[in-house]
C-alpha positions in Angstrom: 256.9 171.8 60.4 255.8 169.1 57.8 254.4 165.7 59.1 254.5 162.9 56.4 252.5 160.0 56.4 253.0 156.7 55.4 253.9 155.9 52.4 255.5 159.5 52.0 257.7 158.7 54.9 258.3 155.3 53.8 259.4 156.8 50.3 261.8 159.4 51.8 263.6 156.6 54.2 263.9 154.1 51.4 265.4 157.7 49.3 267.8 158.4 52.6 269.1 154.6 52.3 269.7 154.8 48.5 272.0 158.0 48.1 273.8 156.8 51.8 274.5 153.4 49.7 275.9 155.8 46.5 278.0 157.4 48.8 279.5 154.4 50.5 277.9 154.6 53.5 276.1 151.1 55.6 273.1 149.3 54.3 270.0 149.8 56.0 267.4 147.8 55.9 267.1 143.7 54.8 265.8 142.5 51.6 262.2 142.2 53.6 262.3 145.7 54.2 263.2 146.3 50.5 260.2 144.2 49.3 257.9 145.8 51.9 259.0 149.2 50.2 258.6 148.3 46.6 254.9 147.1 47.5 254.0 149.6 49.4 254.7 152.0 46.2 253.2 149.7 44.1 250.2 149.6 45.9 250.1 153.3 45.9 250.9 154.2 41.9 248.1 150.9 41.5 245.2 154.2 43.1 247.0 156.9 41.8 246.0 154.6 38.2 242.7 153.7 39.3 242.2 157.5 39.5 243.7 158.3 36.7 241.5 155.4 34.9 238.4 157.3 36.5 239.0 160.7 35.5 239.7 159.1 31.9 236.6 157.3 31.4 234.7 160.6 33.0 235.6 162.6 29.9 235.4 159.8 27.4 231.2 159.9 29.0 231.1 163.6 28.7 232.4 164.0 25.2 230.4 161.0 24.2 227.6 163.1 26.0 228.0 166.1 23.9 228.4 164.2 20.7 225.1 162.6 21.3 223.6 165.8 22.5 225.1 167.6 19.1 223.5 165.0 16.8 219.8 165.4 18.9 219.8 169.0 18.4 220.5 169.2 15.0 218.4 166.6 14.2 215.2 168.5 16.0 216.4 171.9 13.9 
């Protein structure tokens, strides 16, 4: 069995009270609850960025790396 964590369950309840909306079921939640939702994923795609951001500026050091590297060894030949 599959425990889910924060956000992840927060995600999948908000999911469960937009499809029982579609299909005409009752509202669940308040407009609070709503905004507490929508932050909470915002806060969490804001990381998931930041990492992304990271990971980006990693290679952009390490091809900058090699460049530099390149023109140093050619330079010695």
């Amino acid at each position: 069995m599959r425990r889910e964590t924060g956000a992840t369950a927060e995600a999948v309840g908000t999911q469960t009270a937009v499809v029982a909306r579609r299909r005409g079921g009752p509202r669940r939640g308040s407009a609070a609850a709503f905004r507490a939702a929508v932050e909470e994923r915002l806060r969490a795609l804001e990381r998931e960025m930041a990492e992304v951001k990271g990971r980006v500026n990693g290679l952009i050091f390490l091809i900058a790396g090699t460049v530099v590297a390149q023109i140093i060894l050619r330079l010695i030949e």
